[in-house]
Z-matrix of the N, CA and C atoms (Angstrom, degrees):
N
C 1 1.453
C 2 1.521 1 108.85
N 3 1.164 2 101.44 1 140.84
C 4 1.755 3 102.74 2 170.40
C 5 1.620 4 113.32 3 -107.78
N 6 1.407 5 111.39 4 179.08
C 7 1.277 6 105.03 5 178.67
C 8 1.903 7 95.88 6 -158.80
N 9 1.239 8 101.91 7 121.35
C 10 1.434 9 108.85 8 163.88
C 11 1.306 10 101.05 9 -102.74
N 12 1.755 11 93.12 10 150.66
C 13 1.502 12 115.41 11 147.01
C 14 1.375 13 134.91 12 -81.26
N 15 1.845 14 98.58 13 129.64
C 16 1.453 15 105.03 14 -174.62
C 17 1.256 16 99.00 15 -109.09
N 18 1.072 17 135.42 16 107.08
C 19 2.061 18 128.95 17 171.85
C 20 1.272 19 83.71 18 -104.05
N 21 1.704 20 96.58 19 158.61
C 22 1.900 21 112.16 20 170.89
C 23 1.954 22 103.08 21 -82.33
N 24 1.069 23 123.39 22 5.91
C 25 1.599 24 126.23 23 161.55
C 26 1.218 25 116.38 24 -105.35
N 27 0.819 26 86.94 25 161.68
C 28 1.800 27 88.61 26 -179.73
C 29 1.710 28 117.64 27 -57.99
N 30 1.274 29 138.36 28 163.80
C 31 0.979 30 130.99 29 -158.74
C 32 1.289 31 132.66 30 -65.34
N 33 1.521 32 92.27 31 -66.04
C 34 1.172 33 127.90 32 163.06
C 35 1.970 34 126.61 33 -63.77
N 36 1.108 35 107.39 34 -31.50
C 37 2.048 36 106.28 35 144.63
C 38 1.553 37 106.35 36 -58.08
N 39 0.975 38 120.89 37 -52.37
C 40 1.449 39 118.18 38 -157.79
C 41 1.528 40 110.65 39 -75.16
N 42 1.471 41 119.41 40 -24.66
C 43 1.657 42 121.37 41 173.20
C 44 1.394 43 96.40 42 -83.78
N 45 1.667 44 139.50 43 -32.65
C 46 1.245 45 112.57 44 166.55
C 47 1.081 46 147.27 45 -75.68
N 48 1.644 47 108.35 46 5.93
C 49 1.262 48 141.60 47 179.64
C 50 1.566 49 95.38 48 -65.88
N 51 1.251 50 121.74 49 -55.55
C 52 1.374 51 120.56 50 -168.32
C 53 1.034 52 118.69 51 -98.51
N 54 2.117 53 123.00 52 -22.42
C 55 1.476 54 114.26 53 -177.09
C 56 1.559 55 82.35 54 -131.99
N 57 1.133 56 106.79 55 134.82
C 58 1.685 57 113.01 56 176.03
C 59 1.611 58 105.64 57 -101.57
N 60 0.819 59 122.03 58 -16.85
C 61 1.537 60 142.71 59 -178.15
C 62 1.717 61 114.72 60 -125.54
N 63 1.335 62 102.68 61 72.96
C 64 1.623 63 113.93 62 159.35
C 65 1.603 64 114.78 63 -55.96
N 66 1.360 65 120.92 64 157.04
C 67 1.011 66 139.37 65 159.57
C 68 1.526 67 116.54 66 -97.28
N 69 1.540 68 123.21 67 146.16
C 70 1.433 69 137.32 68 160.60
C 71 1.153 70 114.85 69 -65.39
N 72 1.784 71 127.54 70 -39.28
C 73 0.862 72 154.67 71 179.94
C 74 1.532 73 129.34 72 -86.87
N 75 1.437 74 121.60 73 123.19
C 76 1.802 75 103.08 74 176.21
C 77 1.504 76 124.36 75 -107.57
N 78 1.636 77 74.44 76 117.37
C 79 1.735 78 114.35 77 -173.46
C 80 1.412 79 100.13 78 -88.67
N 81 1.565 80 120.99 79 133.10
C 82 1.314 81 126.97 80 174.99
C 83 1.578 82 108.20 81 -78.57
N 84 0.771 83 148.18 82 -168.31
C 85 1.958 84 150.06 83 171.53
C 86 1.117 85 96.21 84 -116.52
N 87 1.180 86 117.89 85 141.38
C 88 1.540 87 140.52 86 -150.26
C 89 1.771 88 93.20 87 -100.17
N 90 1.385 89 116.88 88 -23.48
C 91 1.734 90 117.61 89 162.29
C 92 1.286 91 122.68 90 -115.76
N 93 1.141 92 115.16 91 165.15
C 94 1.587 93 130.25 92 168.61
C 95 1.561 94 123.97 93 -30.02
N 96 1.589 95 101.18 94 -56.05
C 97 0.886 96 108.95 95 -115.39
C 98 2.229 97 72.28 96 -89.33
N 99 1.188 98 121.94 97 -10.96
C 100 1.313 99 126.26 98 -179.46
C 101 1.558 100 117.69 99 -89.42
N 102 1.306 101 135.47 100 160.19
C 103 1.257 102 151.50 101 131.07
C 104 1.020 103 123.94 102 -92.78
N 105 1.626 104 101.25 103 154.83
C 106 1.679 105 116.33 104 146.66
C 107 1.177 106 160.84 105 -62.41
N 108 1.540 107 130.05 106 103.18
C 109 1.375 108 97.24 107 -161.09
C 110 1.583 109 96.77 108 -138.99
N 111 1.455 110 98.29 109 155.25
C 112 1.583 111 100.40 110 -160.35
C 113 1.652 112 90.93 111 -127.49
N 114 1.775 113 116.88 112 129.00
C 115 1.191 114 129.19 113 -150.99
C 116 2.084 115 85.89 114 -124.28
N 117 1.090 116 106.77 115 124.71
C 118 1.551 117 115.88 116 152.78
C 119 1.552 118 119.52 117 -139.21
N 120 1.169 119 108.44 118 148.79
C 121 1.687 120 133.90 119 146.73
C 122 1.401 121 109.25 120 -40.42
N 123 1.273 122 117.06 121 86.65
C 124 1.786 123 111.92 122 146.72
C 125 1.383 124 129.97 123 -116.00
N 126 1.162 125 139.50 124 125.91
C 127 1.525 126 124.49 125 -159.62
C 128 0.863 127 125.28 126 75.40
N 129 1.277 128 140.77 127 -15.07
C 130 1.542 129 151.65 128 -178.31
C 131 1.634 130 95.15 129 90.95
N 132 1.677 131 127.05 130 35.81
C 133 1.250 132 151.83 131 159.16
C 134 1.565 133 114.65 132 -84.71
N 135 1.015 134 132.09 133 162.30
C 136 1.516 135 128.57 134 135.91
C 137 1.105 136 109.53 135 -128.70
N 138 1.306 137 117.03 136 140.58
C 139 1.564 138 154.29 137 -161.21
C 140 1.955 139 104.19 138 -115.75
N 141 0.814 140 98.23 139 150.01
C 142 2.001 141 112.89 140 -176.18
C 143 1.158 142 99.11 141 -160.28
N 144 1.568 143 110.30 142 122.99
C 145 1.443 144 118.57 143 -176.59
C 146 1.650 145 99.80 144 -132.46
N 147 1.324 146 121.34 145 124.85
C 148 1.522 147 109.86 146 159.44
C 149 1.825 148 128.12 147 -51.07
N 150 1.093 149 130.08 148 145.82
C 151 1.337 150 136.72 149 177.59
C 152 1.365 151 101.00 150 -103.44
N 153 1.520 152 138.97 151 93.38
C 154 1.602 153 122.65 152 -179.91
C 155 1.375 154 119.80 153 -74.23
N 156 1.563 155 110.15 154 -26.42
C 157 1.977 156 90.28 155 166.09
C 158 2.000 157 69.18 156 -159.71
N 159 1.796 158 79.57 157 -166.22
C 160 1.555 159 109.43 158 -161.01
C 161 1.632 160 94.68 159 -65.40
N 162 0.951 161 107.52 160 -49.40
C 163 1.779 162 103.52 161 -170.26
C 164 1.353 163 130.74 162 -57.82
N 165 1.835 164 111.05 163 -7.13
C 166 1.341 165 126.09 164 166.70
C 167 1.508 166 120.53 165 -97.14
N 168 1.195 167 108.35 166 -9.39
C 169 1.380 168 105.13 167 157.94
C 170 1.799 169 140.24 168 -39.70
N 171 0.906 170 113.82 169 -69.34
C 172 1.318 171 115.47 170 161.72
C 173 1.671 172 116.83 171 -48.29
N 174 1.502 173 109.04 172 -35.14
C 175 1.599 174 86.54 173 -176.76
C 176 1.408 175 112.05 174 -99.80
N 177 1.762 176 125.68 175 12.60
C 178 1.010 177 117.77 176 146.85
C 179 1.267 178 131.00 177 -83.19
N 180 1.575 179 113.03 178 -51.47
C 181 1.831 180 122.72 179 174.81
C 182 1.541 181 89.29 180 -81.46
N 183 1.018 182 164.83 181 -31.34
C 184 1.561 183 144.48 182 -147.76
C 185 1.411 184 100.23 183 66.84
N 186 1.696 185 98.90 184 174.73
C 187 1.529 186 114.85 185 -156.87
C 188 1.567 187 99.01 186 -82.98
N 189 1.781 188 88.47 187 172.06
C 190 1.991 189 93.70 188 -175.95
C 191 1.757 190 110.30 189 77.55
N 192 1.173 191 95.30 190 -153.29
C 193 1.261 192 105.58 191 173.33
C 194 1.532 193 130.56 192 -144.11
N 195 1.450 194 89.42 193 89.77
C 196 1.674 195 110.15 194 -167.74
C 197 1.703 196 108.45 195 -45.83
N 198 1.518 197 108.64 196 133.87
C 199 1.388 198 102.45 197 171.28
C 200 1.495 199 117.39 198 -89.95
N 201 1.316 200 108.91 199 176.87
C 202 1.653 201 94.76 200 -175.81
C 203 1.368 202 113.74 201 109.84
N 204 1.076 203 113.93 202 -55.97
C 205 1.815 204 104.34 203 -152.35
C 206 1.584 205 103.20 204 -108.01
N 207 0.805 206 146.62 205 159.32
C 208 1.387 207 176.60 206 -66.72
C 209 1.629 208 101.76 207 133.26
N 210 1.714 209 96.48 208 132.19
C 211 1.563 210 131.30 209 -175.82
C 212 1.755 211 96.53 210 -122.70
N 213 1.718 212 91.48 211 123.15
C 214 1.681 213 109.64 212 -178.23
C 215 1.364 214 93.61 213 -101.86
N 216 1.123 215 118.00 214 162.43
C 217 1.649 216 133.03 215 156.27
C 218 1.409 217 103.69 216 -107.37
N 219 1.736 218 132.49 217 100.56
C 220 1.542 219 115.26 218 -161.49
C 221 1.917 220 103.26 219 -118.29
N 222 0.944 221 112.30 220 122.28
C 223 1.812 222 111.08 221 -178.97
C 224 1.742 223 92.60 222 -41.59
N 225 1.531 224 109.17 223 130.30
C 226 1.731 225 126.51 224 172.18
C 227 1.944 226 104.75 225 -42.30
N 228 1.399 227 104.79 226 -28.30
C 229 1.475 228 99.08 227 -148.90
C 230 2.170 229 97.59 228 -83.05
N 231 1.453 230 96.94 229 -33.63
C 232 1.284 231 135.96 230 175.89
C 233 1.544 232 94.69 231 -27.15
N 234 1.834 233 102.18 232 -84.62
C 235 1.714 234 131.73 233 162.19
C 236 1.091 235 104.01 234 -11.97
N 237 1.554 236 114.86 235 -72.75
C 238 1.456 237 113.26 236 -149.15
C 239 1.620 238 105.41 237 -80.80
N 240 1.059 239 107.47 238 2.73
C 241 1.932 240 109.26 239 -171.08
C 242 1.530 241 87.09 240 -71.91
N 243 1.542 242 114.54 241 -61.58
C 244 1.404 243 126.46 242 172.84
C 245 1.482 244 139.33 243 -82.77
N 246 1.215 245 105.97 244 -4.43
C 247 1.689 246 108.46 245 158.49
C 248 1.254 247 101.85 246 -143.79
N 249 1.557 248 126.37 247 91.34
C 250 1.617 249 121.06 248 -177.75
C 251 1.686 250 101.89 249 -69.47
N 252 0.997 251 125.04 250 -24.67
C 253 1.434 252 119.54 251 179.03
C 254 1.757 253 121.53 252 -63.74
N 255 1.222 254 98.75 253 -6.64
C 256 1.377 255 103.90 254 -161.46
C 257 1.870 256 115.60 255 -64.36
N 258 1.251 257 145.93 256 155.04
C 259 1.068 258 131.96 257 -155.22
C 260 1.314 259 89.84 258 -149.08
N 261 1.663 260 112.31 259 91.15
C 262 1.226 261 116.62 260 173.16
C 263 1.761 262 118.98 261 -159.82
Protein backbone atom coordinates (compact mmCIF):
# COMPACT_ATOMS: atom_id res chain seq x y z
CA UNK A 1 0.00 0.00 0.00
CA UNK A 2 1.13 3.47 -0.53
CA UNK A 3 0.19 6.55 1.08
CA UNK A 4 0.46 10.15 -0.16
CA UNK A 5 0.29 13.30 1.46
CA UNK A 6 -2.66 15.48 1.20
CA UNK A 7 -2.13 18.86 3.45
CA UNK A 8 -4.63 21.82 2.68
CA UNK A 9 -1.06 23.86 1.72
CA UNK A 10 0.81 23.18 -0.66
CA UNK A 11 3.10 20.31 -0.25
CA UNK A 12 6.15 21.18 -0.23
CA UNK A 13 5.58 24.47 2.50
CA UNK A 14 4.09 22.04 4.63
CA UNK A 15 7.23 19.37 4.69
CA UNK A 16 9.31 22.46 5.45
CA UNK A 17 7.25 23.25 8.14
CA UNK A 18 8.65 20.27 9.91
CA UNK A 19 12.10 19.44 8.16
CA UNK A 20 13.91 22.57 7.03
CA UNK A 21 16.78 20.50 5.98
CA UNK A 22 15.77 17.64 3.51
CA UNK A 23 18.00 15.04 2.52
CA UNK A 24 19.07 13.80 -1.22
CA UNK A 25 19.46 10.71 0.39
CA UNK A 26 16.97 8.20 2.36
CA UNK A 27 17.82 8.45 5.85
CA UNK A 28 15.53 6.55 8.24
CA UNK A 29 14.95 8.84 11.73
CA UNK A 30 16.99 7.73 14.29
CA UNK A 31 13.37 7.77 16.59
CA UNK A 32 9.99 6.53 16.64
CA UNK A 33 8.38 9.02 16.98
CA UNK A 34 9.28 10.31 12.97
CA UNK A 35 8.73 9.14 9.34
CA UNK A 36 9.77 9.10 5.98
CA UNK A 37 8.82 10.94 3.38
CA UNK A 38 10.07 11.22 -0.04
CA UNK A 39 8.89 14.54 -1.98
CA UNK A 40 9.26 14.79 -6.01
CA UNK A 41 8.41 17.01 -9.01
CA UNK A 42 5.92 15.34 -11.33
CA UNK A 43 3.96 17.43 -13.73
CA UNK A 44 5.10 20.54 -12.47
CA UNK A 45 3.10 18.90 -9.16
CA UNK A 46 4.72 17.83 -5.99
CA UNK A 47 3.91 14.56 -4.69
CA UNK A 48 4.93 13.30 -0.79
CA UNK A 49 4.75 9.81 -0.20
CA UNK A 50 5.56 8.10 3.19
CA UNK A 51 8.51 5.41 3.10
CA UNK A 52 7.29 2.81 6.01
CA UNK A 53 10.62 0.97 6.47
CA UNK A 54 13.83 0.22 4.36
CA UNK A 55 12.36 -2.56 2.27
CA UNK A 56 9.86 -0.17 0.50
CA UNK A 57 12.20 1.91 -0.80
CA UNK A 58 12.94 0.72 -4.08
CA UNK A 59 9.36 0.09 -4.87
CA UNK A 60 8.50 3.53 -4.13
CA UNK A 61 11.60 5.74 -5.62
CA UNK A 62 12.88 2.71 -7.86
CA UNK A 63 16.35 1.33 -7.91
CA UNK A 64 19.82 3.33 -7.74
CA UNK A 65 19.52 6.60 -6.84
CA UNK A 66 16.77 8.52 -8.37
CA UNK A 67 17.48 12.21 -8.83
CA UNK A 68 14.96 14.70 -8.04
CA UNK A 69 13.30 13.97 -4.95
CA UNK A 70 13.99 15.06 -1.57
CA UNK A 71 13.81 12.88 1.84
CA UNK A 72 11.80 14.68 4.88
CA UNK A 73 12.17 13.49 8.40
CA UNK A 74 8.22 14.27 9.27
CA UNK A 75 6.88 13.92 13.20
CA UNK A 76 4.32 10.41 12.78
CA UNK A 77 1.55 12.62 14.31
CA UNK A 78 2.22 15.39 11.46
CA UNK A 79 1.45 12.20 8.68
CA UNK A 80 -1.44 11.15 10.19
CA UNK A 81 -3.12 14.78 10.38
CA UNK A 82 -2.76 14.29 6.51
CA UNK A 83 -2.85 10.73 5.61
CA UNK A 84 -4.79 9.02 8.59
CA UNK A 85 -4.52 5.82 6.64
CA UNK A 86 -0.98 5.73 6.75
CA UNK A 87 0.61 2.47 8.32
CA UNK A 88 3.69 3.32 9.89
Amino acid sequence: MRYLLKPDEPVLEWLLNFDDQPSVLPTFPADADHALVVAQLLSGNVFAEVIPAADDVASIVGGGVPLGRLYFQIPKKAVYSVCPNADI
